[in-house]
ZAKE-407757 format. One record per residue (C-alpha): residue number from 1; residue in three letters; z, x, y. Coordinates in nm, 3 decimals, m for minus. Layout:
+------+------+---------+---------+---------+
| resi | resn |       z |       x |       y |
+------+------+---------+---------+---------+
|  NUM |  ALA |       Z |       X |       Y |
...
+------+------+---------+---------+---------+
//
This chain:
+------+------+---------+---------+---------+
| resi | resn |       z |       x |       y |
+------+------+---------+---------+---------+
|    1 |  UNK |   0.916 |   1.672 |   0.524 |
|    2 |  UNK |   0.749 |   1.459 |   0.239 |
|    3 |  UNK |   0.499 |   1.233 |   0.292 |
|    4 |  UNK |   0.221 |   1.356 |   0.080 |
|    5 |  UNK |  m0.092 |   1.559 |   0.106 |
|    6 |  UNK |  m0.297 |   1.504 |   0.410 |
|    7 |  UNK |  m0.623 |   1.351 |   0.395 |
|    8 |  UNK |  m0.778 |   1.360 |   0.783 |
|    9 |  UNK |  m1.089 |   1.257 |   0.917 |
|   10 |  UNK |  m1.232 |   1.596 |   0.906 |
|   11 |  UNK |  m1.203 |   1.593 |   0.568 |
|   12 |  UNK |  m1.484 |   1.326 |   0.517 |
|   13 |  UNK |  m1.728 |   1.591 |   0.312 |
|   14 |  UNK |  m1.448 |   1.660 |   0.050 |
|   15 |  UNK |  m1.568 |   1.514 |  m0.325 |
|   16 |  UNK |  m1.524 |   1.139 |  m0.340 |
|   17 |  UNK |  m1.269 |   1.215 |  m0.646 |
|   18 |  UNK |  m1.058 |   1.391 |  m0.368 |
|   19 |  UNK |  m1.026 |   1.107 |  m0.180 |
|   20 |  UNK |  m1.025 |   0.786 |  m0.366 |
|   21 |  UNK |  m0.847 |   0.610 |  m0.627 |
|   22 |  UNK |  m0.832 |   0.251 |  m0.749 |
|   23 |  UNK |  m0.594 |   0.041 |  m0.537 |
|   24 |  UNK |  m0.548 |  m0.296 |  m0.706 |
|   25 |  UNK |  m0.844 |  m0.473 |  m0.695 |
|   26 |  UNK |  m1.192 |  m0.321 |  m0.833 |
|   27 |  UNK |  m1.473 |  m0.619 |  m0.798 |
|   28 |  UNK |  m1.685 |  m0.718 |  m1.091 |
|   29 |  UNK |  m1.981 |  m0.595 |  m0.859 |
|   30 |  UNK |  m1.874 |  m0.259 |  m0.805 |
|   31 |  UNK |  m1.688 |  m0.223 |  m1.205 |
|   32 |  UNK |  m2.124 |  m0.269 |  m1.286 |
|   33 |  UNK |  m2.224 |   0.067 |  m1.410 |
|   34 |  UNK |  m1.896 |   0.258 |  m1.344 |
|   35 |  UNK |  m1.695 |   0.425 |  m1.591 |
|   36 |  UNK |  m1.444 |   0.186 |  m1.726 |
|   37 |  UNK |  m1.166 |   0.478 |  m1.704 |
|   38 |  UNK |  m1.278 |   0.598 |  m1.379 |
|   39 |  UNK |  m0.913 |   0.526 |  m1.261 |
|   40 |  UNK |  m0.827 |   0.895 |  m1.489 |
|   41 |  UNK |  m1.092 |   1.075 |  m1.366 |
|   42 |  UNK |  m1.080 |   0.990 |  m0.952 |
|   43 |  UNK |  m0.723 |   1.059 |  m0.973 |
|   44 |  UNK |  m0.739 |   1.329 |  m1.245 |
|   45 |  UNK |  m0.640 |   1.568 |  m0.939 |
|   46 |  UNK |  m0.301 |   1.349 |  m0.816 |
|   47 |  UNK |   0.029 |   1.457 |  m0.853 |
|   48 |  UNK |   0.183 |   1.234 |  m1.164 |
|   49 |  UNK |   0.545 |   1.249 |  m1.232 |
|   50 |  UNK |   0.603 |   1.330 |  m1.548 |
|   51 |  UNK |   0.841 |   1.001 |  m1.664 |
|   52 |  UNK |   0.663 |   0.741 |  m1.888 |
|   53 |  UNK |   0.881 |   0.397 |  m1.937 |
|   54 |  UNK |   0.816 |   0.113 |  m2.077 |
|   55 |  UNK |   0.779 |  m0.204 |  m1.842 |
|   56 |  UNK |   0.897 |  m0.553 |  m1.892 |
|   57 |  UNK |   0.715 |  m0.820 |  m1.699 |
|   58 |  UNK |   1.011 |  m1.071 |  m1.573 |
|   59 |  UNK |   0.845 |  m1.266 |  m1.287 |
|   60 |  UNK |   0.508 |  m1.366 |  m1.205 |
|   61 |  UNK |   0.324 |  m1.608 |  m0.924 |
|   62 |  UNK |   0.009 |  m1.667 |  m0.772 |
|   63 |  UNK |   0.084 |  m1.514 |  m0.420 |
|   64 |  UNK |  m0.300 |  m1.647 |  m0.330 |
|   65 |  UNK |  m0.585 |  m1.756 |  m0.520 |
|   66 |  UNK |  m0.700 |  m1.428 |  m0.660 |
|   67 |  UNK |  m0.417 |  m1.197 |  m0.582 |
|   68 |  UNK |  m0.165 |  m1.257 |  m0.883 |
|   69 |  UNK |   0.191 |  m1.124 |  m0.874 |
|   70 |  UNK |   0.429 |  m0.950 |  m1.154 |
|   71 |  UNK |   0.738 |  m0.852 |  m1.117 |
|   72 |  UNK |   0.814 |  m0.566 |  m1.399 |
|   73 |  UNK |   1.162 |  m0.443 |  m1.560 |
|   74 |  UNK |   1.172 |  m0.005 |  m1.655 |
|   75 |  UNK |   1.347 |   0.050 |  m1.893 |
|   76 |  UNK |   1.363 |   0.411 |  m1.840 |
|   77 |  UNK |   1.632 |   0.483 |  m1.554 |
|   78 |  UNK |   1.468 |   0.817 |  m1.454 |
|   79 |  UNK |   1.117 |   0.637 |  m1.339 |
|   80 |  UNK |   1.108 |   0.658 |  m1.001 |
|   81 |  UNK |   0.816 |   0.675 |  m0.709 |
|   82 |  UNK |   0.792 |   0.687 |  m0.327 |
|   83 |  UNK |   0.682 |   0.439 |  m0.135 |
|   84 |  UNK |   0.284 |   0.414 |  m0.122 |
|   85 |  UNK |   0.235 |   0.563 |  m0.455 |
|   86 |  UNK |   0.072 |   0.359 |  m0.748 |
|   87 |  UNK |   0.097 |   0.353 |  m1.135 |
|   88 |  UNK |  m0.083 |   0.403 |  m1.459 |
|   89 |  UNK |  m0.061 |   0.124 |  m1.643 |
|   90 |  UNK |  m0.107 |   0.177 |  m2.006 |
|   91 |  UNK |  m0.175 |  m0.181 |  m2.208 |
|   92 |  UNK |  m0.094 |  m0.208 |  m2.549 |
|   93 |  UNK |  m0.382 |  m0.242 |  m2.772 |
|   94 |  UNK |  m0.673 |  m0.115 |  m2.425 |
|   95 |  UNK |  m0.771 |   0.218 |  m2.407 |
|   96 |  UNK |  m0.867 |   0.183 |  m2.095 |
|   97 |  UNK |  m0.564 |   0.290 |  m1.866 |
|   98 |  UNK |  m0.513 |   0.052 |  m1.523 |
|   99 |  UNK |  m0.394 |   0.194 |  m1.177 |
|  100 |  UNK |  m0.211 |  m0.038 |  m0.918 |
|  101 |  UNK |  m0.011 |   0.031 |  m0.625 |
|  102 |  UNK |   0.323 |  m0.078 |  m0.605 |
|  103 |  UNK |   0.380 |  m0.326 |  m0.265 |
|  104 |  UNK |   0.815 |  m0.307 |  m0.350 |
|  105 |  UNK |   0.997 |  m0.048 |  m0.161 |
|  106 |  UNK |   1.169 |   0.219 |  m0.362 |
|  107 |  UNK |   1.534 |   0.066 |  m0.307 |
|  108 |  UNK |   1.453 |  m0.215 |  m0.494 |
|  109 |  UNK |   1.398 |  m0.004 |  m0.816 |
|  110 |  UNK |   1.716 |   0.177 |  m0.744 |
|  111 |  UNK |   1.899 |  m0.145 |  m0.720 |
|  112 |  UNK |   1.771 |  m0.361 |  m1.018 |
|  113 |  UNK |   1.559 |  m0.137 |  m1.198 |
|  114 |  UNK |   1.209 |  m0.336 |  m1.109 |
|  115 |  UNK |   0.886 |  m0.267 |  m0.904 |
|  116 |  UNK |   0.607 |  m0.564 |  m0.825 |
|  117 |  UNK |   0.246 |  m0.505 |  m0.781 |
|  118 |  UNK |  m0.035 |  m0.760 |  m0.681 |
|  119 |  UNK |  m0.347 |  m0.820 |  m0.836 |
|  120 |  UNK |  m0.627 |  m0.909 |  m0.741 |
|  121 |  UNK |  m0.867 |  m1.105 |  m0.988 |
|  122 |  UNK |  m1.169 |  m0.901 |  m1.154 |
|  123 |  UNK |  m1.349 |  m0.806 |  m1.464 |
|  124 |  UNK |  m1.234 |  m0.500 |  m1.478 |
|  125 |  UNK |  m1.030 |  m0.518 |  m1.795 |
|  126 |  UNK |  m0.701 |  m0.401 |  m1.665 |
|  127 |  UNK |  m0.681 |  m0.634 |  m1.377 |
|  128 |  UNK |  m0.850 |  m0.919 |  m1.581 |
|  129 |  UNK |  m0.591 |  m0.884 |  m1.843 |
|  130 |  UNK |  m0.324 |  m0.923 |  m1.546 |
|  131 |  UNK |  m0.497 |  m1.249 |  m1.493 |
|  132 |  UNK |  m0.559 |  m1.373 |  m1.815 |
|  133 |  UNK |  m0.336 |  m1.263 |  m2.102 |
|  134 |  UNK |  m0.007 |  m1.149 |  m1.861 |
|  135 |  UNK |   0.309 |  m1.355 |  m1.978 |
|  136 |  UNK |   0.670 |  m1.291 |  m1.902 |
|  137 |  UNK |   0.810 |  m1.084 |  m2.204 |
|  138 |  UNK |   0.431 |  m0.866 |  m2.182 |
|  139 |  UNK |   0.520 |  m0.497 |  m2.243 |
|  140 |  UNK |   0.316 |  m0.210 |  m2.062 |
|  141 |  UNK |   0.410 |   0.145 |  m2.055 |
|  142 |  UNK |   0.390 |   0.256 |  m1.696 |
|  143 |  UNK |   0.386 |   0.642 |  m1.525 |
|  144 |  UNK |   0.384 |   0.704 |  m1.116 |
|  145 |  UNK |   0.148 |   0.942 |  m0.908 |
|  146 |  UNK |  m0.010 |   0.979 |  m0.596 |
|  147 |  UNK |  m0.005 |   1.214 |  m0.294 |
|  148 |  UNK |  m0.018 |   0.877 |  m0.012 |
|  149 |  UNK |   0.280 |   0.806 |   0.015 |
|  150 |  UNK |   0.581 |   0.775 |   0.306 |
|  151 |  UNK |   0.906 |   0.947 |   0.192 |
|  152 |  UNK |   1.095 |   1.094 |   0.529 |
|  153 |  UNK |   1.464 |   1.249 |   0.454 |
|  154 |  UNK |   1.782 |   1.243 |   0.614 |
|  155 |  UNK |   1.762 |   1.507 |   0.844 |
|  156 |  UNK |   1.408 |   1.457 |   0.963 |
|  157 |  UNK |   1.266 |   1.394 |   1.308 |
|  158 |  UNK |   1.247 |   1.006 |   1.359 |
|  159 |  UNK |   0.854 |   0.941 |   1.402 |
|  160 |  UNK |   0.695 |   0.592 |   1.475 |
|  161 |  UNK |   0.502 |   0.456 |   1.188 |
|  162 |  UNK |   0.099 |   0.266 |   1.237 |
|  163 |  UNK |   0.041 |   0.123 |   0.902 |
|  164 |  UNK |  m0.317 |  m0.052 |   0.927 |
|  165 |  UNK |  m0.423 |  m0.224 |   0.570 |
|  166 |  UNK |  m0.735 |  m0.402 |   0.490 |
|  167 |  UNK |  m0.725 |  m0.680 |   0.210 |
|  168 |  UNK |  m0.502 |  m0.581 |  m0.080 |
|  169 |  UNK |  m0.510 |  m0.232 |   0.057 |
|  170 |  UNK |  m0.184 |  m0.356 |   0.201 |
|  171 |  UNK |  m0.023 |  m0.320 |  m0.137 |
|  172 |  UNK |   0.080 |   0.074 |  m0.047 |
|  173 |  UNK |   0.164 |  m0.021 |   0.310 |
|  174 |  UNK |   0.384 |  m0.304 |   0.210 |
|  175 |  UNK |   0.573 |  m0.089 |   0.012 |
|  176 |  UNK |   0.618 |   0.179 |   0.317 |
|  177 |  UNK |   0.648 |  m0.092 |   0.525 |
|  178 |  UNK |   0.970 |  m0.244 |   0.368 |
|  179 |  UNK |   1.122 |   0.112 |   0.270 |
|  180 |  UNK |   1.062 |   0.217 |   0.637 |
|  181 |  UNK |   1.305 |  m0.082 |   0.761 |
|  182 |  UNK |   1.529 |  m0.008 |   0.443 |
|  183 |  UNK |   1.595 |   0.357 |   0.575 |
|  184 |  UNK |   1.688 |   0.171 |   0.949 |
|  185 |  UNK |   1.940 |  m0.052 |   0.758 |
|  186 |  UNK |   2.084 |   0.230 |   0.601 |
|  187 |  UNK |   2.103 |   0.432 |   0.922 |
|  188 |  UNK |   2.293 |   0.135 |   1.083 |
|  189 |  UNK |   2.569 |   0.238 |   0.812 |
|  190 |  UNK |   2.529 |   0.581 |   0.792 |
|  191 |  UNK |   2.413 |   0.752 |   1.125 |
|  192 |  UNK |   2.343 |   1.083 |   0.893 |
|  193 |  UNK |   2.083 |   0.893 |   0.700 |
|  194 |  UNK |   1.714 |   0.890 |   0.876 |
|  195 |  UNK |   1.665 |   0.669 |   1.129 |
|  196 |  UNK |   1.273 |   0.564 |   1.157 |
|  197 |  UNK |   1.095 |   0.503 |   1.443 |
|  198 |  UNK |   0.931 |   0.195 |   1.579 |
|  199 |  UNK |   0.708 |   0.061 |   1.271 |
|  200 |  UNK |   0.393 |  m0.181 |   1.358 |
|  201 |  UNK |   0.139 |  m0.269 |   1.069 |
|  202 |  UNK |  m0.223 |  m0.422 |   1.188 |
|  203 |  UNK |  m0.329 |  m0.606 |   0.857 |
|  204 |  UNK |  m0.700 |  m0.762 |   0.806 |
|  205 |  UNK |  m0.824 |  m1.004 |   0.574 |
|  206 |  UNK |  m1.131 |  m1.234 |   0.528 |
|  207 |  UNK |  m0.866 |  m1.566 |   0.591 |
|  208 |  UNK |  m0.532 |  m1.654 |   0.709 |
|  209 |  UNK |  m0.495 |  m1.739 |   0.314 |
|  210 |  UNK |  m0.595 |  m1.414 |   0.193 |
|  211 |  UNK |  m0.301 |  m1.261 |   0.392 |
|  212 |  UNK |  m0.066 |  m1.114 |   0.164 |
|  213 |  UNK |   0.343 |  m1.117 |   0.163 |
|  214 |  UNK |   0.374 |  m1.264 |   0.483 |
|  215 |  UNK |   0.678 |  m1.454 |   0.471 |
|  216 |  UNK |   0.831 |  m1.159 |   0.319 |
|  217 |  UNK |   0.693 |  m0.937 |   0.586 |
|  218 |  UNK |   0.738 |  m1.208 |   0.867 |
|  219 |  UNK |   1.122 |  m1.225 |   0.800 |
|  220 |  UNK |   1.165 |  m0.839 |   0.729 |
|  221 |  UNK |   1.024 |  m0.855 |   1.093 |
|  222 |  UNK |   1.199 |  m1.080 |   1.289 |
|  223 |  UNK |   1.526 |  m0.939 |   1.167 |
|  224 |  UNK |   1.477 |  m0.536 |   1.221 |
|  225 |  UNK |   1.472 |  m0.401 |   1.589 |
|  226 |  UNK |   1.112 |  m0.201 |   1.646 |
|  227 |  UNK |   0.946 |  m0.372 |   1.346 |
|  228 |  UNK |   0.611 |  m0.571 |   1.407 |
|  229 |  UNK |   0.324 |  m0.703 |   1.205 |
|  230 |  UNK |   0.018 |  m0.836 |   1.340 |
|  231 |  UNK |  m0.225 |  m0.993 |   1.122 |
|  232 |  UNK |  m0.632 |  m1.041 |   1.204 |
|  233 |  UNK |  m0.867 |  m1.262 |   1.036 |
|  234 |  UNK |  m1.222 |  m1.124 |   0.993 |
|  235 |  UNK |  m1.418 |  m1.429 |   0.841 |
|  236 |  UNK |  m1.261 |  m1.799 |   0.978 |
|  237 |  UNK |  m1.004 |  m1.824 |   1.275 |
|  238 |  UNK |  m0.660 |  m1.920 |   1.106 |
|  239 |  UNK |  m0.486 |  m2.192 |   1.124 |
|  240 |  UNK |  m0.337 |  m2.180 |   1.424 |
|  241 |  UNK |  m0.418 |  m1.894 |   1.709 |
|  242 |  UNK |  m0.030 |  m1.770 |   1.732 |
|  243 |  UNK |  m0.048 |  m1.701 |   1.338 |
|  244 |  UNK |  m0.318 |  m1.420 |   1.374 |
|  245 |  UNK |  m0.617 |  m1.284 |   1.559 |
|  246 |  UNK |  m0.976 |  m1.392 |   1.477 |
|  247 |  UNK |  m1.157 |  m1.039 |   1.462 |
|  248 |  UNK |  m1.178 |  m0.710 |   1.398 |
|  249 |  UNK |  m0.898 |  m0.453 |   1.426 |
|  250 |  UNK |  m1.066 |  m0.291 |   1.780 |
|  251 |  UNK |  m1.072 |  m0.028 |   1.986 |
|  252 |  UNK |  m0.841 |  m0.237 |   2.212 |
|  253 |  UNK |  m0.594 |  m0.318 |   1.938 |
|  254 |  UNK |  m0.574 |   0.020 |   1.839 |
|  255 |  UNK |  m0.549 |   0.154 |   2.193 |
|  256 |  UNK |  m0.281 |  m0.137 |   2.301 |
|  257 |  UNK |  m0.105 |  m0.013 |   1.926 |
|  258 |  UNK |  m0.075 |   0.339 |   1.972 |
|  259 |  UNK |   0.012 |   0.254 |   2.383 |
|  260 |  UNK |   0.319 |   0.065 |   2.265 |
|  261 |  UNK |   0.402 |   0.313 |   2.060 |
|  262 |  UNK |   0.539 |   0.728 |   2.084 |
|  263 |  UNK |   0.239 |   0.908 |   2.054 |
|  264 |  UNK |   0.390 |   1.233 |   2.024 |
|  265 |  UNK |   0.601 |   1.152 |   1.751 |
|  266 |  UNK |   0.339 |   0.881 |   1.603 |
|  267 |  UNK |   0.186 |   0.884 |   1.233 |
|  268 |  UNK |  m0.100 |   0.645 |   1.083 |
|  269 |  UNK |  m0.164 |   0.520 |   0.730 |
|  270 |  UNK |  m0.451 |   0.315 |   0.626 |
|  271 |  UNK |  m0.577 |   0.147 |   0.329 |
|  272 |  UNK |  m0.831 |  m0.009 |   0.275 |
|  273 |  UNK |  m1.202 |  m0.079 |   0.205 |
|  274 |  UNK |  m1.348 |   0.268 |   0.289 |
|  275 |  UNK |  m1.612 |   0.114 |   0.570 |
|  276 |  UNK |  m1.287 |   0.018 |   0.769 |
|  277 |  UNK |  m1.096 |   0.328 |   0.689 |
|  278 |  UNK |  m1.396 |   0.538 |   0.844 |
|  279 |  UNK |  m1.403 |   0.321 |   1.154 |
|  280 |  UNK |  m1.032 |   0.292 |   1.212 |
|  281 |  UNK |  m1.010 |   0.687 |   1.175 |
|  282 |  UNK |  m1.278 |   0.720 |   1.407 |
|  283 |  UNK |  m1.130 |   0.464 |   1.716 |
|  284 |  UNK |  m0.735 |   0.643 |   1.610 |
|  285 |  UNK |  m0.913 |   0.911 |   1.739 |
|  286 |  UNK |  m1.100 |   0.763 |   2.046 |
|  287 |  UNK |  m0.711 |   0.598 |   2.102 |
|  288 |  UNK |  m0.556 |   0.972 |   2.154 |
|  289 |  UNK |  m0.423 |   1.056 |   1.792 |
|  290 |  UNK |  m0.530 |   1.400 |   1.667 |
|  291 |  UNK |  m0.657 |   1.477 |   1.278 |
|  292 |  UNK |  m0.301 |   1.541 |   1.154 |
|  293 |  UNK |  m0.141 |   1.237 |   1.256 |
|  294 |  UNK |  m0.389 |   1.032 |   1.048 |
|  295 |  UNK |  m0.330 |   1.010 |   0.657 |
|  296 |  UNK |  m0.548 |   0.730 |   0.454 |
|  297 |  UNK |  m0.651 |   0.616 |   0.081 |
|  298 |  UNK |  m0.930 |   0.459 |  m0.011 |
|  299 |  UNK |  m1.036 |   0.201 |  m0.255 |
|  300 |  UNK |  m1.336 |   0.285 |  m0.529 |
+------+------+---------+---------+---------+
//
C-alpha cells in the first residue's frame, strides 16, 4: 500500500530537513534570516516525480483575507501527484523556486487537467508574488514531490482516515480529504474499486474566518455516508456555537475522535504548525494509537 514514508513520533530527533518542508504559507517573521531557497534544500531529500509542465493560472479568489486562491491549467498530460503532495513552483524571471501544497484531489486533474492551491499572504517572494503580481493568463512551470501523501489502491484493506490540520496546514488534508470521498463514490459504482473507511478531519484556526474551504468541505460532508469535519476556533468563539468549537483540539476530542472511529484499522495525518503537530502526536498516543498509525508534515 502507498501512502508515503512514515514519519512517527519516535522519530522526533531525525534532522529538521527530514521532517519539514514549506506548506503554503512561510511568515515574514520566520522568512527573517532564512535562506530564501530553503524550500530546495528542506526537501532536497523528497521523492520528486520527474514531469515538469507548464501551468496556466485560469481562476483566482480571495478564499479569506490572506489566504488567496489559483486555480492552474498543465499543460503537460503526464503531470500527475497524489493527494497530500505539494509542488515546485518555478516563476518566470525568480530564481527562487516556491513550494505549495495542492488542497484539489487528484480526480480533478484527471478530469480537467487543473490543480488549486491556497496562499497565504507573506514576504516571502514566491507567495508574495501569488499575492501581488498573479493574473489569470500568469505562466509558472510546476513539478510534484513529497512522501505525505494518501494514495490507497483497489485491492487494499479499507482503513478509517483522522485528518487533523492546523491553519493552512489543511491544504494537504483537503486534498486527501476530498480524494478519500472520491474513492467512496467510485466504489458505489465499482465495488472492485477501494472502498475507504469512515473519514473525520478536526481542523483549527485562529477564527471562524480563517477557516478554509468550508462550504466545499461542508457539502462534500453532508452528502458522503462516514464523512465528518469538525472545525475549532483557537483565538475568538465563532459566530455561532453549532458552526465550530471555541478551543483547542484536546485530549477529549481526540479521545471522543478515535472512540467513534475503528481503531484497529485507523490512520492519522496532521499538518500543521509544528507546536500542534508535537502535541497532537503526543495525546494520539495518550488516545490508544500506536507510532505507526501516525504520519505528519510540518511547516518551516
Amino acid at each position: 500500500m502507498s501512502i508515503g514514508v512514515r514519519v512517527l513520533t519516535r522519530s522526533l530527533g531525525l534532522p529538521w530537513s527530514r521532517m519539514s518542508r514549506l506548506s503554503t504559507t512561510v511568515t515574514p517573521e520566520t522568512a527573517i534570516g532564512e535562506p530564501v531557497d530553503k524550500h530546495l534544500k528542506v526537501t532536497a531529500s523528497s521523492t520528486r516525480l520527474p514531469v515538469v509542465s507548464q501551468a496556466e493560472v485560469i481562476r483566482t479568489r480571495q478564499e479569506t483575507p490572506t489566504v488567496r486562491c489559483i486555480t492552474l491549467k498543465l499543460h503537460n498530460p503526464a503531470f500527475s501527484f497524489k493527494a497530500g503532495q505539494w509542488v515546485d513552483m518555478f516563476i518566470p524571471g525568480m530564481e527562487i523556486v516556491g513550494g505549495f501544497s495542492m488542497f484539489s484531489p487528484p480526480d480533478q486533474l484527471a478530469q480537467d487537467g487543473t490543480i488549486d492551491l491556497g496562499i497565504k499572504f507573506s514576504r516571502w517572494p514566491p507567495a508574495f508574488w501569488v499575492h501581488d503580481q498573479c493574473r489569470i493568463g500568469s505562466m509558472v512551470s510546476m513539478r510534484a514531490g513529497g512522501d505525505f501523501y494518501y494514495a490507497p489502491e483497489a485491492g487494499d484493506d479499507p482503513y478509517d482516515l483522522l485528518l487533523i490540520g492546523g491553519g493552512v496546514g489543511v491544504n494537504p488534508l483537503t486534498s486527501m480529504f476530498l480524494h478519500a470521498t472520491s474513492l467512496y463514490l467510485q466504489h458505489q459504482e465499482c465495488e472492485e474499486e477501494y472502498k475507504p473507511g469512515r473519514i473525520l478531519l478536526l481542523y483549527s484556526a485562529r477564527t471562524y474566518q480563517e477557516l478554509l474551504y468550508k462550504n466545499q468541505m461542508n457539502a462534500t460532508a453532508a452528502s458522503t455516508p462516514g464523512v465528518e469535519v469538525q472545525y475549532f476556533t483557537t483565538r475568538e468563539p465563532p459566530p455561532h456555537p453549532s458552526l465550530a468549537t471555541h478551543g483547542h483540539i484536546s485530549l477529549e476530542v481526540l479521545q471522543k475522535a478515535v472512540n467513534s472511529l475503528n481503531t484497529s484499522k485507523l490512520k492519522s495525518f496532521i499538518c500543521g504548525p509544528p507546536p500542534m503537530i508535537e502535541s497532537i502526536n503526543q495525546l494520539l498516543l495518550q488516545s490508544g494509537l500506536t507510532h505507526d498509525q501516525i504520519f505528519y508534515e510540518k511547516w518551516w
